[in-house]
VEXKEDO-24310 format. One record per residue: residue number from 1; residue in one letter; x negated, y negated, z negated of N, C-alpha, C, O, CB in turn. Coordinates in steps of 0.02 Angstrom, whole numbers. Atoms other than C-alpha are relative to their C-alpha. Glycine has a CB too. Example, Ala and Ser with C-alpha at 12.3 -4.5 7.8 and 13.67 -1.06 7.14 Angstrom:
// VEXKEDO-24310
(markol 1,'A',(-45,59,0),(-615,225,-390),(-45,-60,0),(-97,-59,-33),(50,-1,-62));
(markol 2,'S',(42,59,3),(-684,53,-357),(39,-55,-37),(14,-110,-45),(-20,-23,71));
//
This chain:
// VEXKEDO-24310
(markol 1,'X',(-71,-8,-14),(-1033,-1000,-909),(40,-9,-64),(28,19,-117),(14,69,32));
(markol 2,'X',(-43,6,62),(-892,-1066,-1021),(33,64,-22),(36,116,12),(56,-52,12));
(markol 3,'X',(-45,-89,31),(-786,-924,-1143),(44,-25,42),(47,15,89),(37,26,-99));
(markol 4,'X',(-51,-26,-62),(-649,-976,-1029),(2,9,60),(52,-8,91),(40,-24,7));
(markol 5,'X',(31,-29,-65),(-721,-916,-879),(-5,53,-22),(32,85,14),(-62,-24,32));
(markol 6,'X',(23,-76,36),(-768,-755,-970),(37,38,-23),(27,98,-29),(-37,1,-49));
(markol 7,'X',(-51,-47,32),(-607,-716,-1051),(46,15,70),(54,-22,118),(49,-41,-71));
(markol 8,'X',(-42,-11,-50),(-484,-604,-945),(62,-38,6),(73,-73,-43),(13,61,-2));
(markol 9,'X',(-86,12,-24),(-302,-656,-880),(17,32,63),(-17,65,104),(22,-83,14));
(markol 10,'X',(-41,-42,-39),(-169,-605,-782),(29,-49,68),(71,-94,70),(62,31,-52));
(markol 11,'X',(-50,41,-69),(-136,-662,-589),(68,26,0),(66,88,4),(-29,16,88));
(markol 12,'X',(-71,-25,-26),(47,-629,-565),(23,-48,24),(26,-107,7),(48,27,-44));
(markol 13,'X',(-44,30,-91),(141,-661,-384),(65,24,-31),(87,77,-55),(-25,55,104));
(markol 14,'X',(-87,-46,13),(323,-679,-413),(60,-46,56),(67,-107,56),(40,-16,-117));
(markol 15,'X',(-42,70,-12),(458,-753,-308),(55,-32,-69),(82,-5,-118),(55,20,74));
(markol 16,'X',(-33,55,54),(542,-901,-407),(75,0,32),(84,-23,88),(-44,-91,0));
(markol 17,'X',(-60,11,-8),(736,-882,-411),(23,-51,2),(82,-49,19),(26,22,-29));
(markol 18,'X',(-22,63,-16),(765,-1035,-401),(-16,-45,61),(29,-67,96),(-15,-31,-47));
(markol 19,'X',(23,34,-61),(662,-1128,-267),(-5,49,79),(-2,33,139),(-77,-27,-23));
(markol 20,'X',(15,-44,-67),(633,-964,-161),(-48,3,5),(-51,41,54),(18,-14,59));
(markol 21,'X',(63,9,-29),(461,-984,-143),(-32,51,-54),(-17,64,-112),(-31,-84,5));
(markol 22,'X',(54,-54,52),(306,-846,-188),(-38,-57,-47),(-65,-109,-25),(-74,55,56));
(markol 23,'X',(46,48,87),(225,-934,-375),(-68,46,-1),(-53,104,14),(59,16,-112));
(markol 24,'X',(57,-24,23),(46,-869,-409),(-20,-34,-77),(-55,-83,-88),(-53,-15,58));
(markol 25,'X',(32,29,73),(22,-895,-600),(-27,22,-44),(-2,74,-66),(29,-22,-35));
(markol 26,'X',(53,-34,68),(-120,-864,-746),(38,10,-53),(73,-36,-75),(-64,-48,-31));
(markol 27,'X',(10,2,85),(-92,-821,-899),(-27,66,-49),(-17,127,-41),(75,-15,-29));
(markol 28,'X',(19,-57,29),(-170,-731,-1022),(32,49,-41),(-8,89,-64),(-39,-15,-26));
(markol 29,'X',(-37,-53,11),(-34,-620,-1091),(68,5,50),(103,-32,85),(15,-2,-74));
(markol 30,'X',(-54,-37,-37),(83,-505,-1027),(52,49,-23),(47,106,1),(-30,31,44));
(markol 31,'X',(-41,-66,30),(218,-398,-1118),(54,7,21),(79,-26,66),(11,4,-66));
(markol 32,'X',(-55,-4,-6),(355,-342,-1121),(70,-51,-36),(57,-82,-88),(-4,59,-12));
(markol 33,'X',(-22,69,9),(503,-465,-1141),(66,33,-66),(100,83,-55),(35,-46,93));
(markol 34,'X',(-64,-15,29),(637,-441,-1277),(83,-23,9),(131,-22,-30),(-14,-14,-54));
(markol 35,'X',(-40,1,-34),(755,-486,-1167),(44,70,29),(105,69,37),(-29,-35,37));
(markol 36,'X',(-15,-60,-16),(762,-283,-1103),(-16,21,34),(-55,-21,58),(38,14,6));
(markol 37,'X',(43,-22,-25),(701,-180,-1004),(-42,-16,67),(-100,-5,83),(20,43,-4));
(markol 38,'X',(32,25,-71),(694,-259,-829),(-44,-88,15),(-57,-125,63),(74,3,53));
(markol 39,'X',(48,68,2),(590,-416,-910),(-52,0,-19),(-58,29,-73),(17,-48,-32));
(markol 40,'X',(60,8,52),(417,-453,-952),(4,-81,2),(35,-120,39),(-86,38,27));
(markol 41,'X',(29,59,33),(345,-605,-1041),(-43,-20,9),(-92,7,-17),(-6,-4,-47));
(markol 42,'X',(68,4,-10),(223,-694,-977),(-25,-70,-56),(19,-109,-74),(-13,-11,89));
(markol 43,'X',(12,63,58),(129,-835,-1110),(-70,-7,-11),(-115,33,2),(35,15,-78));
(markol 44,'X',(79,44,5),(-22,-935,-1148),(-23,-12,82),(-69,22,105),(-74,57,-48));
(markol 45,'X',(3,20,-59),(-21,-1008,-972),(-82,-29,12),(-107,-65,-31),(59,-51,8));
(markol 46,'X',(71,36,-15),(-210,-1055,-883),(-5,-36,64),(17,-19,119),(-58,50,2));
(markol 47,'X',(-14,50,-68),(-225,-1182,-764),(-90,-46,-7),(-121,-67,-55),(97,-74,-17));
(markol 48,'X',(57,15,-4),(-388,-1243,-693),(16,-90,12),(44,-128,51),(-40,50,58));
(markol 49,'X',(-17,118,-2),(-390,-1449,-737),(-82,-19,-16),(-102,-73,-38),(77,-56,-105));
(markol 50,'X',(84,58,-4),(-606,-1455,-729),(-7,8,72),(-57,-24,89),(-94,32,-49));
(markol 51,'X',(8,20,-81),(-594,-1440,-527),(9,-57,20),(60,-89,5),(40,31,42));
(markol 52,'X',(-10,74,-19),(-632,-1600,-441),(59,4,70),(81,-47,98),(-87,-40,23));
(markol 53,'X',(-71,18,-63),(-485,-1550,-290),(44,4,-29),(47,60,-56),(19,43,65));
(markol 54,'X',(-87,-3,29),(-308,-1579,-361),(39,42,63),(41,30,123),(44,-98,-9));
(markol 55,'X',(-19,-28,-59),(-212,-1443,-288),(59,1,-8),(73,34,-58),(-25,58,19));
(markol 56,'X',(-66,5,4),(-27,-1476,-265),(43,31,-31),(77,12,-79),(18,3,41));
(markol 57,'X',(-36,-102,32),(52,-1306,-308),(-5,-16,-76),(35,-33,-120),(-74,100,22));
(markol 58,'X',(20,11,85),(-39,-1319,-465),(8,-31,-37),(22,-10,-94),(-42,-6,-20));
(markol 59,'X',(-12,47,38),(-26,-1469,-523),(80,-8,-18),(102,-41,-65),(-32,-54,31));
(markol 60,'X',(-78,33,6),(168,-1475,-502),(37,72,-55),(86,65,-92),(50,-11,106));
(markol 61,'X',(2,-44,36),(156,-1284,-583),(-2,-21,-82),(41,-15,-126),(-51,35,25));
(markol 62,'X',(23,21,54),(70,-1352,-721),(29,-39,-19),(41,-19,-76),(-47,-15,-3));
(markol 63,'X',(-59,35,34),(196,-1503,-764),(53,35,0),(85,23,-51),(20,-60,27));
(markol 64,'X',(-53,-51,16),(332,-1368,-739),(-12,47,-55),(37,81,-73),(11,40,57));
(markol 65,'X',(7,-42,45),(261,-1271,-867),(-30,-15,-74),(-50,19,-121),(-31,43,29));
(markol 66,'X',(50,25,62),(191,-1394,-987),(33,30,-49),(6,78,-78),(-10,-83,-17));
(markol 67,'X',(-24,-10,49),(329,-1382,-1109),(31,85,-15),(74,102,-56),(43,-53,-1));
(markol 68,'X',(-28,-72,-12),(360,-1195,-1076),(-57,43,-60),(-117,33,-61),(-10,29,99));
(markol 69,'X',(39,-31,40),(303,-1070,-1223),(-18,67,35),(-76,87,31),(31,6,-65));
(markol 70,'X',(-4,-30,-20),(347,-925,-1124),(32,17,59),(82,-17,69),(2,13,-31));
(markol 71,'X',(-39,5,-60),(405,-865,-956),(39,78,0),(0,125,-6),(-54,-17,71));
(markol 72,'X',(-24,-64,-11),(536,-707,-940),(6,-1,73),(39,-47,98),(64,17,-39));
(markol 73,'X',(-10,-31,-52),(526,-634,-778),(16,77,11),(-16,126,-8),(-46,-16,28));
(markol 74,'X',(12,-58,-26),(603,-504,-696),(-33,39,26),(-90,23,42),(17,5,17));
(markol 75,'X',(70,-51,-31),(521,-359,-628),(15,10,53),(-29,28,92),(-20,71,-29));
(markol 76,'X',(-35,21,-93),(615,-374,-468),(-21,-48,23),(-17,-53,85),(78,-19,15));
(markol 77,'X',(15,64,-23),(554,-534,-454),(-82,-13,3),(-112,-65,19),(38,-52,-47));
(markol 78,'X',(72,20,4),(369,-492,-481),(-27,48,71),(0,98,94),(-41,22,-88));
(markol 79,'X',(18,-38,-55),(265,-441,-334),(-55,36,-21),(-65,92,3),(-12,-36,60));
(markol 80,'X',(70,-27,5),(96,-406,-408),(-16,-43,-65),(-2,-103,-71),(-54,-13,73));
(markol 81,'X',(57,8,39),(-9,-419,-559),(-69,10,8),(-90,63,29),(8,26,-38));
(markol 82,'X',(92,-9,3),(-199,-436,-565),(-24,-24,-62),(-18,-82,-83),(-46,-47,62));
(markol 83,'X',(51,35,52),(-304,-443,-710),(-75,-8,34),(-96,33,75),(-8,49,-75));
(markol 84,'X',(64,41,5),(-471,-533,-698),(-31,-14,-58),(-7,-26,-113),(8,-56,23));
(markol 85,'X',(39,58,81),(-619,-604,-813),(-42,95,-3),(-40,150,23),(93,-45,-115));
(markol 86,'X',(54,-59,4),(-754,-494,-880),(12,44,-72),(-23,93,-86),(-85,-35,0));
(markol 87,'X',(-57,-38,54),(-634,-434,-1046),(47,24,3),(91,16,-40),(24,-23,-38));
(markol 88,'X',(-44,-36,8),(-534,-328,-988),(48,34,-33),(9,71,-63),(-10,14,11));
(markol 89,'X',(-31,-47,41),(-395,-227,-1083),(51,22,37),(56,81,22),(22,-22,-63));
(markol 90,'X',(-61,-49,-43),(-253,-165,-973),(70,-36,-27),(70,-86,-64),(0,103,-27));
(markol 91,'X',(-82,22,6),(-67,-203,-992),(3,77,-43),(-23,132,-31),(62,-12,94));
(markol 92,'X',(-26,-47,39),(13,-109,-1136),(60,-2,-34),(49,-11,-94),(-37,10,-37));
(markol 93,'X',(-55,28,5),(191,-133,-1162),(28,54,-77),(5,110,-87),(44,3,82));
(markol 94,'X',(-23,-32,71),(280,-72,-1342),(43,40,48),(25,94,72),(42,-53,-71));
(markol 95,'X',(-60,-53,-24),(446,-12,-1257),(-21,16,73),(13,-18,112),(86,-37,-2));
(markol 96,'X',(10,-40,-43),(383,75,-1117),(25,41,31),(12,98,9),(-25,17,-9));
(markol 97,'X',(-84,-44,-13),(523,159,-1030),(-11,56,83),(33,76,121),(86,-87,23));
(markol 98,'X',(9,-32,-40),(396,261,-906),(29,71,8),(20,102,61),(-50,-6,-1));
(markol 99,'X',(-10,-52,20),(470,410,-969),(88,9,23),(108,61,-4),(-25,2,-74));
(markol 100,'X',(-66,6,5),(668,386,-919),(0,51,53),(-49,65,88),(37,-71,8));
(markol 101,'X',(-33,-59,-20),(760,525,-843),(47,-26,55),(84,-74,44),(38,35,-61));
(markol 102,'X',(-49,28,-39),(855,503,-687),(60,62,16),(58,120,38),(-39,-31,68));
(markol 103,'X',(-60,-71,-6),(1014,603,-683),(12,36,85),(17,-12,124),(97,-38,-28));
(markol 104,'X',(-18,-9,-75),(1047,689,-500),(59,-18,28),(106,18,11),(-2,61,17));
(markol 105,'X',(-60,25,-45),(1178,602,-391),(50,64,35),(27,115,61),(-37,-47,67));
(markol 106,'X',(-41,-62,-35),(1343,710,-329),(-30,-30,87),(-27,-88,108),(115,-3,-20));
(markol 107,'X',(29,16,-73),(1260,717,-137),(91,21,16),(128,61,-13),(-86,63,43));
(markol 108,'X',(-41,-2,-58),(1404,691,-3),(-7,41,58),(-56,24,90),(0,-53,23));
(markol 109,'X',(-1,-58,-59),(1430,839,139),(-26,-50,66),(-10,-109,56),(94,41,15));
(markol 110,'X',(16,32,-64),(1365,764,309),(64,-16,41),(102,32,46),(-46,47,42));
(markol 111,'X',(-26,22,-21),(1480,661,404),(-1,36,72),(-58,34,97),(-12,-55,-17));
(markol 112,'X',(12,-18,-56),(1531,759,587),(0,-64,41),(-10,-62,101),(44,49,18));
//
């Protein structure tokens, strides 16, 4: 088995603001985006080009992303992450903002 079969990456499902349609794309990093808080970064894109079926999606993915270093996506816009591969490490984001405080809303009396 090749090292890139062996090294992990990241599936992430996102819909694409632009076309509308659910994207399924590799790549092997994932951080957080310095854009702010409701973006991550996705970069070093993987795309399978030793399969003998050309698969549409992909291929048109993959010229959409040739010249791309990095992708910011919202987090509204992502449905799911999966890591894969047999090197695992987890998602570990610098600004990490699991910790935020939500203030309590003035509640409204019930409407008779």
């Amino acid at each position: 088995m090749s090292e890139k079969k062996t090294r992990a990456f990241f599936v992430v499902t996102y819909r694409d603001p632009v076309e509308g349609k659910t994207v399924v794309l590799r790549a092997r990093k994932v951080d957080d985006s310095p854009l702010g808080l409701s973006f991550i970064r996705l970069s070093d894109f993987v795309f399978d080009t030793e399969s003998l079926v050309v698969k549409p999606e992909e291929e048109n993915l993959r010229k959409r992303m040739e010249h791309t270093t990095s992708l910011h996506l919202s987090i509204y816009h992502v449905i799911s992450i999966e890591e894969v591969g047999m090197e695992r490490a987890g998602l570990k984001f610098k600004s990490d903002k699991a910790n935020l405080f939500v203030l309590p809303t003035a509640t409204r009396p019930p409407k008779d």
